[in-house]
C-alpha positions as protocol buffer text, in pm:
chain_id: "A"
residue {
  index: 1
  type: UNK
  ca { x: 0 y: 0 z: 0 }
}
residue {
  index: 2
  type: UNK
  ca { x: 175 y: 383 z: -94 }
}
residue {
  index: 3
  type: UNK
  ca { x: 10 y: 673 z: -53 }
}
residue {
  index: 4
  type: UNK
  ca { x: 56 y: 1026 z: -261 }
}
residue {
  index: 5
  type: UNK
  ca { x: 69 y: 1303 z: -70 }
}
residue {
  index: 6
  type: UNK
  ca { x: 398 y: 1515 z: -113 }
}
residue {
  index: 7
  type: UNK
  ca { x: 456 y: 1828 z: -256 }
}
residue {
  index: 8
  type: UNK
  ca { x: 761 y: 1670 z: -523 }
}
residue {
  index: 9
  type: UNK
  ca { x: 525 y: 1348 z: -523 }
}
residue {
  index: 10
  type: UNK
  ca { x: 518 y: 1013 z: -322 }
}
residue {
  index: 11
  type: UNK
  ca { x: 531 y: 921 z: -2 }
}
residue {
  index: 12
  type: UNK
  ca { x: 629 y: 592 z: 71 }
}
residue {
  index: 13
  type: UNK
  ca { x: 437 y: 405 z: 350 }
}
residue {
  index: 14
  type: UNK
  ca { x: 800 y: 211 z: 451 }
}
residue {
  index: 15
  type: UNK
  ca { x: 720 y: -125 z: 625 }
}
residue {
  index: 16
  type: UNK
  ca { x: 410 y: -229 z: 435 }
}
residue {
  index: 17
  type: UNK
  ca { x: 419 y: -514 z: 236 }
}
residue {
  index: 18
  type: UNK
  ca { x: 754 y: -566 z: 153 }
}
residue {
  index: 19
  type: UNK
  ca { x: 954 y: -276 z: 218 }
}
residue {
  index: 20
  type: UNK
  ca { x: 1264 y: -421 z: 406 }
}
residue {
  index: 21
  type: UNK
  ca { x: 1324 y: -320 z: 748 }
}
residue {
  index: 22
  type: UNK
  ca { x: 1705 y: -249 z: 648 }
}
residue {
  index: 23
  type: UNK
  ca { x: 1603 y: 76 z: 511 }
}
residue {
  index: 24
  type: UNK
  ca { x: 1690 y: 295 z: 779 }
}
residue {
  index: 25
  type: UNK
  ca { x: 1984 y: 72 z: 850 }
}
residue {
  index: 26
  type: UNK
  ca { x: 2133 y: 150 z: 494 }
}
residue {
  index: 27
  type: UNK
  ca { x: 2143 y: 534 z: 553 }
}
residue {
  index: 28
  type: UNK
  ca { x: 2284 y: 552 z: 898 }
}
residue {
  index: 29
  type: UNK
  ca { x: 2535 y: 323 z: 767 }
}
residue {
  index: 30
  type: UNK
  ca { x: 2621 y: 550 z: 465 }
}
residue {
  index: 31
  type: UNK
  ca { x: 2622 y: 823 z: 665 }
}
residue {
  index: 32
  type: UNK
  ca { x: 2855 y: 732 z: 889 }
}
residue {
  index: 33
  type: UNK
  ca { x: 3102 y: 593 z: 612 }
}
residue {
  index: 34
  type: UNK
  ca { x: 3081 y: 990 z: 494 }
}
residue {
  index: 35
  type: UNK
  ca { x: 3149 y: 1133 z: 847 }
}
residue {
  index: 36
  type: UNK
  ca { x: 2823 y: 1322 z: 876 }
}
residue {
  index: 37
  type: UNK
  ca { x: 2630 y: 1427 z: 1221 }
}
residue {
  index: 38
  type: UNK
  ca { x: 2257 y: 1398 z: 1209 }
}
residue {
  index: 39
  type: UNK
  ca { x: 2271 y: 1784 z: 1218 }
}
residue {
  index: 40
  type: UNK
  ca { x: 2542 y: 1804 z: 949 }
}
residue {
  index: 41
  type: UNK
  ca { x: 2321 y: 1558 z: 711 }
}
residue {
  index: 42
  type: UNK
  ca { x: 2013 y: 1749 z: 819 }
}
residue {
  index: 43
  type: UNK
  ca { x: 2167 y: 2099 z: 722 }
}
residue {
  index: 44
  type: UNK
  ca { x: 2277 y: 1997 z: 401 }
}
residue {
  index: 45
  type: UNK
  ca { x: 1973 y: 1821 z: 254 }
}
residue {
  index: 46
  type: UNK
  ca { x: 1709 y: 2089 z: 431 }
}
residue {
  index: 47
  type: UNK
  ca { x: 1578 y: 1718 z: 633 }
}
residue {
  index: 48
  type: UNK
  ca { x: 1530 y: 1787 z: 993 }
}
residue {
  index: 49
  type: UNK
  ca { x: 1802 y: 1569 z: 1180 }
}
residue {
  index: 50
  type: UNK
  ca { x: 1541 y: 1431 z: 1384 }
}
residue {
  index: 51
  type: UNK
  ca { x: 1303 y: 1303 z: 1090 }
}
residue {
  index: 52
  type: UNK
  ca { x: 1696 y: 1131 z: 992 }
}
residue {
  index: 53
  type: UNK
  ca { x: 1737 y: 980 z: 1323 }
}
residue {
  index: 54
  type: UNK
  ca { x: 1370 y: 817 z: 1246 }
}
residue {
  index: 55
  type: UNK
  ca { x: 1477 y: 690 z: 936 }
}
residue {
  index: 56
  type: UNK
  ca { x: 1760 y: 532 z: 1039 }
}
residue {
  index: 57
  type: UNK
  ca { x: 1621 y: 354 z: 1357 }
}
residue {
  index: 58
  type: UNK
  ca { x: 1309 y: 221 z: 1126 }
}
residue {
  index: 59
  type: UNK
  ca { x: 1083 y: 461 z: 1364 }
}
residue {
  index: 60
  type: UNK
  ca { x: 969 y: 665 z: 1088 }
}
residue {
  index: 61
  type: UNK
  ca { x: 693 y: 446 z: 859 }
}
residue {
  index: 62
  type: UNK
  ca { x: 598 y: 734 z: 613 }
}
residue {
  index: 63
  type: UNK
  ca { x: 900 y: 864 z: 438 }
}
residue {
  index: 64
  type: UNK
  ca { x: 840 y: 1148 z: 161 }
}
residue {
  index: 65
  type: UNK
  ca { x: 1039 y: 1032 z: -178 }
}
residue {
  index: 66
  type: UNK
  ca { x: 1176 y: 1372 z: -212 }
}
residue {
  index: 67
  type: UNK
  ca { x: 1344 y: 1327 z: 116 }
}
residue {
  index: 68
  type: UNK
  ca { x: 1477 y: 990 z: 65 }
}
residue {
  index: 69
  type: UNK
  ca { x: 1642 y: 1116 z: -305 }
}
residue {
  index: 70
  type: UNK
  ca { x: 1764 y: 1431 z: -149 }
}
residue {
  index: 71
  type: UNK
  ca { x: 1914 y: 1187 z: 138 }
}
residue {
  index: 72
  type: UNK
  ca { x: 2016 y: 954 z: -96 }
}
residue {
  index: 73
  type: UNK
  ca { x: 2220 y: 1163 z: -348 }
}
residue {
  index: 74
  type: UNK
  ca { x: 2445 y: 1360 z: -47 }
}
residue {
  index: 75
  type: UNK
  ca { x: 2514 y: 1013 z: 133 }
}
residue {
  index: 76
  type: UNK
  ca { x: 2599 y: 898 z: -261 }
}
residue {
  index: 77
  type: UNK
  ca { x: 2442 y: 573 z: -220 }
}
residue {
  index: 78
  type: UNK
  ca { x: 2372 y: 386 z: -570 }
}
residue {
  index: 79
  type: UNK
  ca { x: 2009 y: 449 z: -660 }
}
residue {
  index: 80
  type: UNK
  ca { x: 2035 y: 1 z: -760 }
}
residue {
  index: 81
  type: UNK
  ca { x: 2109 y: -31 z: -383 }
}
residue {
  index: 82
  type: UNK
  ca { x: 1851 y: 234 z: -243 }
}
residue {
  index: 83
  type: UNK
  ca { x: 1613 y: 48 z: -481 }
}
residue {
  index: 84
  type: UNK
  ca { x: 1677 y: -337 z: -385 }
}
residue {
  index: 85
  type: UNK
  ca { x: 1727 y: -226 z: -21 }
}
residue {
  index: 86
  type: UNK
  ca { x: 1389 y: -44 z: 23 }
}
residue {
  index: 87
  type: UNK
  ca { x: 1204 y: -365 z: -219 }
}
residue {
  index: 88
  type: UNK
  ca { x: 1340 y: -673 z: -149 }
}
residue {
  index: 89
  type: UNK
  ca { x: 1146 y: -819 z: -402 }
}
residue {
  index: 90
  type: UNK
  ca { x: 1326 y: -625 z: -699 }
}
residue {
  index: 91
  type: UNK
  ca { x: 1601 y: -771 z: -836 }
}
residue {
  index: 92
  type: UNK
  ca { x: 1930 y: -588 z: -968 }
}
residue {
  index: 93
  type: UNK
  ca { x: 2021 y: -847 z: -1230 }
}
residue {
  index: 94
  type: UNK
  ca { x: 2080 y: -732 z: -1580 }
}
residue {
  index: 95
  type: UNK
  ca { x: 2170 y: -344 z: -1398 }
}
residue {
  index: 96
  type: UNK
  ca { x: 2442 y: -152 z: -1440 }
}
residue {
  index: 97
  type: UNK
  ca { x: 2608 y: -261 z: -1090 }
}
residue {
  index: 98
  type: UNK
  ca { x: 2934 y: -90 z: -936 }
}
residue {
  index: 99
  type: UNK
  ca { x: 3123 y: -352 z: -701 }
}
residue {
  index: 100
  type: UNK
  ca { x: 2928 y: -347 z: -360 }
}
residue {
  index: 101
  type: UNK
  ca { x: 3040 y: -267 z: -45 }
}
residue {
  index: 102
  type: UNK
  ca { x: 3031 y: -531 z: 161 }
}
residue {
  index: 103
  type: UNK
  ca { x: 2803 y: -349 z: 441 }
}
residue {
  index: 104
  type: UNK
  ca { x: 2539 y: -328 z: 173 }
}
residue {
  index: 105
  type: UNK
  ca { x: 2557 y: -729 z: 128 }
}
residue {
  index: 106
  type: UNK
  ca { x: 2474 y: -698 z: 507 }
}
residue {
  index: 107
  type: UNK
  ca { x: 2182 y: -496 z: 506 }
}
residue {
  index: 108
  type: UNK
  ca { x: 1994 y: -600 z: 157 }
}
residue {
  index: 109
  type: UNK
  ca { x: 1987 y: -972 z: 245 }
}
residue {
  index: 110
  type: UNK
  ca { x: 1849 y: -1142 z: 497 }
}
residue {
  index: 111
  type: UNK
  ca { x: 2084 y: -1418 z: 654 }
}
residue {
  index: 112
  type: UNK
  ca { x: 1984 y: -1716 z: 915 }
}
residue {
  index: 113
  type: UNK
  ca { x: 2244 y: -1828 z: 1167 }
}
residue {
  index: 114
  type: UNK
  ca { x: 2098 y: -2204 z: 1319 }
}
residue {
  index: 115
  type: UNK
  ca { x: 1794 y: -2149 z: 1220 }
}
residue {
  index: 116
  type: UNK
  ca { x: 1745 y: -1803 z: 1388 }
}
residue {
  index: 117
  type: UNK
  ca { x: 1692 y: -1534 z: 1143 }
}
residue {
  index: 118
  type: UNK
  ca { x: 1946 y: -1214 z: 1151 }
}
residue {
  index: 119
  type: UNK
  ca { x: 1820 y: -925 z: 1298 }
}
residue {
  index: 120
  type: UNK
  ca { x: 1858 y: -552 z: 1186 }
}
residue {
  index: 121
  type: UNK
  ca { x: 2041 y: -509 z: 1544 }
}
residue {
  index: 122
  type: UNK
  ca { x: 2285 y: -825 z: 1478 }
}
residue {
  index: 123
  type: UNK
  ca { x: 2298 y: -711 z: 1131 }
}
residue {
  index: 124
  type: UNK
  ca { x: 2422 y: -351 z: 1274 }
}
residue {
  index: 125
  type: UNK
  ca { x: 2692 y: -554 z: 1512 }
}
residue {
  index: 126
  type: UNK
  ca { x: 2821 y: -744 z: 1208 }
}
residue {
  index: 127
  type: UNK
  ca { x: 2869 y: -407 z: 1052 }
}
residue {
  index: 128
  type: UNK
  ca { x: 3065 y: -276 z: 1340 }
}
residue {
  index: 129
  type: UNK
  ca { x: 3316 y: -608 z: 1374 }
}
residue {
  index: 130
  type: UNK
  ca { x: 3364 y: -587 z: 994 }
}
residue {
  index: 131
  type: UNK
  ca { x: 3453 y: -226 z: 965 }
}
residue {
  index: 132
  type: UNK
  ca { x: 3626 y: -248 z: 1342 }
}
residue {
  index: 133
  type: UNK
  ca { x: 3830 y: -487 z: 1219 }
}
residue {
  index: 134
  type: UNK
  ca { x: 3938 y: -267 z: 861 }
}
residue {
  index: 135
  type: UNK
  ca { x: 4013 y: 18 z: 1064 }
}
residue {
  index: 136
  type: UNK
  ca { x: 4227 y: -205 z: 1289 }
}
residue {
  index: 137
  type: UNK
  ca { x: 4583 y: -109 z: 1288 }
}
residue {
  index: 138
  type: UNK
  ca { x: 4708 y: -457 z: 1433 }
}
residue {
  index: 139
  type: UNK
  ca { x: 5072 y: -358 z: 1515 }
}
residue {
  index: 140
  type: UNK
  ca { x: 5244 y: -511 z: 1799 }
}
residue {
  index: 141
  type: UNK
  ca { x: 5127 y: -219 z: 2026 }
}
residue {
  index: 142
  type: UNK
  ca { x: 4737 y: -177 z: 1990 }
}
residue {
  index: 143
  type: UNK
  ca { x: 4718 y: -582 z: 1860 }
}
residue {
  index: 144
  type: UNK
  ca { x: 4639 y: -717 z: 2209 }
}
residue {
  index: 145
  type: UNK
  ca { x: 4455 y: -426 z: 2284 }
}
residue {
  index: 146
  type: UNK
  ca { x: 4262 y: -413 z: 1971 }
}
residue {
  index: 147
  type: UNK
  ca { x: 4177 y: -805 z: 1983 }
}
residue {
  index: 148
  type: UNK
  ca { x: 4035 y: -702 z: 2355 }
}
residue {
  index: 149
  type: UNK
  ca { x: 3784 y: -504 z: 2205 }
}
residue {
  index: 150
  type: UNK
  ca { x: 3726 y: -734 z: 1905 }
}
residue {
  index: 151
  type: UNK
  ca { x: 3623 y: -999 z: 2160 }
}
residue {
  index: 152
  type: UNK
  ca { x: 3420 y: -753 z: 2375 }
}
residue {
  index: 153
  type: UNK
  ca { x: 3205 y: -692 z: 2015 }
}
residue {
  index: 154
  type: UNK
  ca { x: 3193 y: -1072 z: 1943 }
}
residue {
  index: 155
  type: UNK
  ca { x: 3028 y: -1112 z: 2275 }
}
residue {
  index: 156
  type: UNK
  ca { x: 2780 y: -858 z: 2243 }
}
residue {
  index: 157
  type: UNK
  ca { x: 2677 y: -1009 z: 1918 }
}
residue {
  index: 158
  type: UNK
  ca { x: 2619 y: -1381 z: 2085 }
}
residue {
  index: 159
  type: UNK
  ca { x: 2447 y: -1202 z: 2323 }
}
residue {
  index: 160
  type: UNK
  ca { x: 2214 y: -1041 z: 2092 }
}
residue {
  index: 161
  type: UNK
  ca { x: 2167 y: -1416 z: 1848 }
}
């Protein structure tokens, strides 16, 4: 079910029949590989921060299309991943694909671990160990360290599955 109701167009009723859940997940996550605030994103798109915030937690379940594209083009996510992220259904085969990141393999498919399905919070956690783990400098000083805090995430992810 979509409504129309904006003044550029559509809004999207996001979570009805569907619309992944990942949604929200896929902006905070591109946001944060750009090195924006809330308010910083917010500022530069003319989207209140706190609409943002919304988005990102999957709190918001009416999301105006001319918000999502202005969103979309400043966190210069791939309109093929915006699309297949928001409609699981669609498929991307036969587009024009750049290589994907592997964050956005996270959050567009859905994954079981022993028969328990992956959560958007474990998905989130998997995101963090991955890109912990890149940003890892793993030299003899901060290794032991470093592995510390590795474990620490690790845990907090079997906690959460």
């Amino acid at each position: 079910m979509k409504t129309l109701n904006d003044d550029l167009g559509t809004v999207v009723n996001l979570g009805i029949e569907g619309v992944s859940d990942d949604f929200g997940l896929l902006f905070k996550e591109y946001r944060k590989k750009e090195g924006f605030t809330l308010k910083q994103l917010g500022s530069m798109t003319n989207v209140n921060h706190t609409y943002i915030n919304r988005i990102e937690n999957g709190k918001r379940r009416e999301i105006s299309f001319s918000k999502v594209i202005r969103l979309a083009i400043c966190l210069k996510i791939p309109f093929y991943i915006l699309i297949s992220t928001a409609f699981r259904e669609l498929s991307t085969d036969g587009l024009d694909q750049e290589e994907g990141l592997l964050t956005d393999v996270l959050i567009q498919h859905n994954f079981v671990v022993n028969d328990i399905k992956v959560s958007r919070e474990i998905k989130g956690i998997l995101i963090q160990i991955v890109e912990f783990i890149v940003d890892s400098h793993w030299d003899s000083k901060t290794k032991v360290h470093e592995l510390y805090q590795l474990s620490e995430m690790i845990d907090d992810l079997k906690g959460k599955i």
